[in-house]
C-alpha angles and dihedrals in degrees: 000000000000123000121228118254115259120231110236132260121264102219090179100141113232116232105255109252109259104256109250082219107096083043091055094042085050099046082046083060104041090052090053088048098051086046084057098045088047091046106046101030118032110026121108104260101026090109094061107095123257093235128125120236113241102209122058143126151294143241110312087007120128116235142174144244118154111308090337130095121201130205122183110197103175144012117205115169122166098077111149082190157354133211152077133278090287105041123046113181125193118205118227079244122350126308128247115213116205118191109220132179114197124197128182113230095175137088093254149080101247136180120227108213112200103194085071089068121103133201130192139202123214089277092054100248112165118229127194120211119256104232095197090057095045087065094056092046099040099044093122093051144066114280113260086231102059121102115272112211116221117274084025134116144191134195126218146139129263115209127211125198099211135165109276101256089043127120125184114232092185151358141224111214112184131194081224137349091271098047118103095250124227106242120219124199113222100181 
């Protein structure tokens, strides 16, 4: 019995696809762009100028920043941890937990980011809060990222990750992270 004949084999080599990955890098650019651009220009208050201001107030003094008013009520540093029966965190050093109350002077709904707030020890070294840690702290009171109405207030608790010896001497508490701060000595 006779096989049939076989057709040959095209070896044309087919063009390799374009990658999509170079598409799908350049779209990623254009959107943060387009988020920057959105941030730092045309936002609202991207013209205010990113200074501190200089004067300010003092423990269980009400200050200003924007539309909103600040009150700091108490200082504690020294923490090794925060946390519940199930979540035990450990600071890098030791926190400082600063008492705030925030009211909203203004005519809007507006959001109060804590992670724009800004805390200082004597040789004027700057400390972020530590957001994990403020859930565990705040959880009886209203988070400090929901709205806040206008002629309304809430009370929490900022917390500082600091080097173990330190002690804040003031703190800088902003509207937004743009905004000038109002600095508040707590010590």
């Amino acid at each position: 019995m006779t096989q049939p004949a076989q057709a040959p084999i095209d070896e044309t080599p087919v063009p390799a696809r374009p990658s999509r990955w170079p598409w799908v890098a350049g779209v990623l650019v254009v959107l943060l762009a387009g988020a920057g651009v959105y941030w730092f220009v045309l936002r609202d208050d991207a013209g205010v100028p990113q200074t501190v201001t200089t004067s300010g107030g003092q423990l269980n003094q009400a200050v200003e920043d924007g539309e909103f008013v600040f009150t700091v009520s108490a200082v504690r540093c020294g923490l090794p941890r925060v946390g519940d029966e199930f979540v035990d965190l450990e600071p890098q050093g030791s926190y400082c937990l600063v008492d705030v109350l925030v009211k909203n002077g203004g005519t809007t709904p507006e959001y109060f980011d804590s992670t724009s707030q800004k805390a200082y020890d004597a040789a004027g070294a700057e400390f972020g809060t530590d957001m994990q840690a403020e859930v565990f702290v705040n959880t009886d009171a209203q988070n400090f990222l929901d709205q806040i109405n206008p002629g309304r207030q809430v009370k929490g608790t900022l917390v500082f990750d600091v080097p173990a010896t330190t002690s804040l001497v003031s703190v800088v508490l902003h509207e937004s992270f743009s905004s000038p701060g109002a600095r508040i000595a707590v010590r």
